[in-house]
C-alpha positions as CSV (number, residue, x, y, z in Angstrom):
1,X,-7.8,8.9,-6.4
2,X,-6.4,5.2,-5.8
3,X,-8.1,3.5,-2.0
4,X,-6.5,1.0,-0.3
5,X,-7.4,-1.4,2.8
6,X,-5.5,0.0,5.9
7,X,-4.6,-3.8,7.2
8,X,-3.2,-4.5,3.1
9,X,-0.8,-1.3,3.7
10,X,0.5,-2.2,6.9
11,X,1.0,-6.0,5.3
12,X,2.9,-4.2,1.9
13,X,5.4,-2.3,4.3
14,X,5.6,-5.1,6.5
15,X,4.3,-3.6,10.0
16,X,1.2,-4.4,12.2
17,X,-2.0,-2.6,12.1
18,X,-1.5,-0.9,15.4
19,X,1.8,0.4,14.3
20,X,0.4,1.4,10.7
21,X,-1.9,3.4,13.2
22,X,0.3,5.2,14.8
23,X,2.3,6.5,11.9
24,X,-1.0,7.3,10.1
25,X,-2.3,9.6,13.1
26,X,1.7,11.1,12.9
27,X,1.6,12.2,9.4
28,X,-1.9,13.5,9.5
29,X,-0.8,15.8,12.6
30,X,2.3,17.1,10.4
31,X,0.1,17.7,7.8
32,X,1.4,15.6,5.4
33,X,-2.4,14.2,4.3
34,X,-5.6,15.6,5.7
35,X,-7.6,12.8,7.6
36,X,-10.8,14.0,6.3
37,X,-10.1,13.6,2.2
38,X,-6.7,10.8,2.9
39,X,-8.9,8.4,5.0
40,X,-12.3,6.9,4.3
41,X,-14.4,4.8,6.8
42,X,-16.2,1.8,4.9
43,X,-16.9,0.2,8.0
44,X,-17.2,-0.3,11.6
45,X,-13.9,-0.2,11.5
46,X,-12.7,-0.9,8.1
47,X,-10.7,1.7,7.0
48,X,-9.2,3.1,3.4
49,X,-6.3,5.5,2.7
50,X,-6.0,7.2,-0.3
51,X,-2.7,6.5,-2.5
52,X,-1.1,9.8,-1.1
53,X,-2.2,8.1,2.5
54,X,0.0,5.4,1.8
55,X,2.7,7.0,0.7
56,X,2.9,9.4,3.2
57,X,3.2,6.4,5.8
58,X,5.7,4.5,3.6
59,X,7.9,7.2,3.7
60,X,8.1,7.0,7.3
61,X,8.6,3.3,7.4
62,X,10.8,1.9,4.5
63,X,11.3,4.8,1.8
64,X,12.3,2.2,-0.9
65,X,8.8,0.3,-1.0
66,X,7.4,3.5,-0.6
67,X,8.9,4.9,-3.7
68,X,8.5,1.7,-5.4
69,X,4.3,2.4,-5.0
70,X,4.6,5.6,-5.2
71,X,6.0,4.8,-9.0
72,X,3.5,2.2,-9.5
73,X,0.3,4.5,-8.7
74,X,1.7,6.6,-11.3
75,X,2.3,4.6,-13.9
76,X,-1.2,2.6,-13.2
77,X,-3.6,5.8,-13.1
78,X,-1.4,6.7,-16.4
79,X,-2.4,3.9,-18.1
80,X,-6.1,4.1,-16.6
81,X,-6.1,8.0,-18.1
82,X,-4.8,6.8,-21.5
């Protein structure tokens, strides 16, 4: 599974961190990613959201940069497998 830095996803799709928030605390209560396997606490309050995390937000915000990484996950964890 790919991590990422919560405040770097809310920079790819463009959004602030409180907003970013807010659609990750919607798509965990649709169940479109379980908070307790999609999100990891590295710090304080540092946070990191699996690829599927991310996705999952992206969807909800700007569908074409978040089928853009969706593809790009694939095809890097493709390459990392081969």
């Amino acid at each position: 599974m790919a991590w990422f830095d919560f405040h770097q996803v809310a920079h790819l799709f463009g959004i602030k961190p409180e907003k970013a928030a807010q659609l990750l605390w919607q798509v965990g209560a649709t169940g479109e990613i379980n908070a307790d396997i999609d999100v990891k606490q590295y710090d304080r309050s540092k946070y990191l959201l699996s690829h599927r995390a991310v996705v999952a937000v992206g969807y909800h915000i700007n569908y074409g940069r978040a089928a853009a990484f969706q593809k790009w996950c694939a095809s890097e964890l493709t390459a990392l497998l081969h």
